[in-house]
N, C-alpha and C positions, 0 to 999 in steps of 0.2 A: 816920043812914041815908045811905046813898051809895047812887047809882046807876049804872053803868056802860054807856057804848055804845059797841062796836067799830066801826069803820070801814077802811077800804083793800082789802077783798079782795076779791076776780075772778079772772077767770081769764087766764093767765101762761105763757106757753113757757117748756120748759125753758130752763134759765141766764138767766133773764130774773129781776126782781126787784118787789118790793112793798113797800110799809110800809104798816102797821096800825095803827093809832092806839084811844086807849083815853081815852075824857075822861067827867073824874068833873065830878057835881053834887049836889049836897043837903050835903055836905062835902067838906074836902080832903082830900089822901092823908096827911096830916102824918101820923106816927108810923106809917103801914101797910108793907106789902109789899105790892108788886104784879107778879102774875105773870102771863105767859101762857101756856095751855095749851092742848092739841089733842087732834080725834077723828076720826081717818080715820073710814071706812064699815066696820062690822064687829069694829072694834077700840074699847080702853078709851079713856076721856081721859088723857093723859100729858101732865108738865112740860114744858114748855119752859125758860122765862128768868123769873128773878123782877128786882126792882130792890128799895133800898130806897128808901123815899122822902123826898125832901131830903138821901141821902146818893150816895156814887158803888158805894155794893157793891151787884154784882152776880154773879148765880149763873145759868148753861145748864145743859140738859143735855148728855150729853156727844154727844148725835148733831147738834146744831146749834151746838155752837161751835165760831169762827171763819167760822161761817154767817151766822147772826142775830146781831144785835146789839139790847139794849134800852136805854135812855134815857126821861128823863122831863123833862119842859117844867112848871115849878115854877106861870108866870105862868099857863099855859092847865089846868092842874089835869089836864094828859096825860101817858099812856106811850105810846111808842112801842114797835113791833119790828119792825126794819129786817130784810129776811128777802132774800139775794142768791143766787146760783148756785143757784134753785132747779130740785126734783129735781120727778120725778110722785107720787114717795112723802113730798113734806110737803104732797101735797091732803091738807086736815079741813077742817073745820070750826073755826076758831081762837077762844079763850075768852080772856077779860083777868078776875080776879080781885082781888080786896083783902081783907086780912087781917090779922090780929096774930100775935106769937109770943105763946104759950101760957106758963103756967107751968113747964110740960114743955120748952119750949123746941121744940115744934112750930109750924107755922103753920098756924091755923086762918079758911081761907078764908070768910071770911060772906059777902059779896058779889059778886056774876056776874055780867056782860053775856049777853047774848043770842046773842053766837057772828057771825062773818062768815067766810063760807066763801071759800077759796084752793084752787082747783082748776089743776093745772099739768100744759098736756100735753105729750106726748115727741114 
């Protein structure tokens, strides 16, 4: 069982920046993917940035990269996601996830934090 809890977010003027943080307990990320995802007001939850963990691959999507950056701290059992020149339109609600690839070679998310909202005004 893992447990998940987000941290860093507030509220942020534009071009101004955050980092969020994502720190596991009950086990470590060893062998997972850890992603973070988002849910404006009104809208779906969509990807952001996954990492792998204990390794350096990493995958955005394409509307925040060279925006965000993700990273992950081995010793504190954290991800981060470093989040810069932000816009009014990456206010959500932000989710840190953990999960395996599938047989199918999907990745199947079992684990969620509770979400920490980034609200940024113009």
């Amino acid at each position: 069982q893992v447990q998940l809890v987000e941290s860093g977010g507030g509220l942020v003027q534009a071009g101004g920046s955050l980092r969020l943080s994502c720190a596991a307990s009950g086990r470590t990320f060893s062998s997972y993917k850890v992603g973070w995802f988002r849910q404006a007001p009104g809208k779906e939850r969509e990807f952001v940035a996954r990492i792998s963990w204990g390794g350096s691959s990493t995958f955005y999507a394409d509307s925040v990269k060279c925006q965000f950056t993700i990273s992950g701290d081995n010793a504190k059992n954290t991800v981060y996601l470093q989040m810069n020149s932000l816009k009014p339109e990456n206010t959500a609600v932000y989710y840190c996830a953990a999960g395996r690839v599938t047989a199918t070679s999907r990745i199947e998310y079992a684990y969620w934090g509770q979400g920490t909202q980034v609200t940024v005004s113009s």
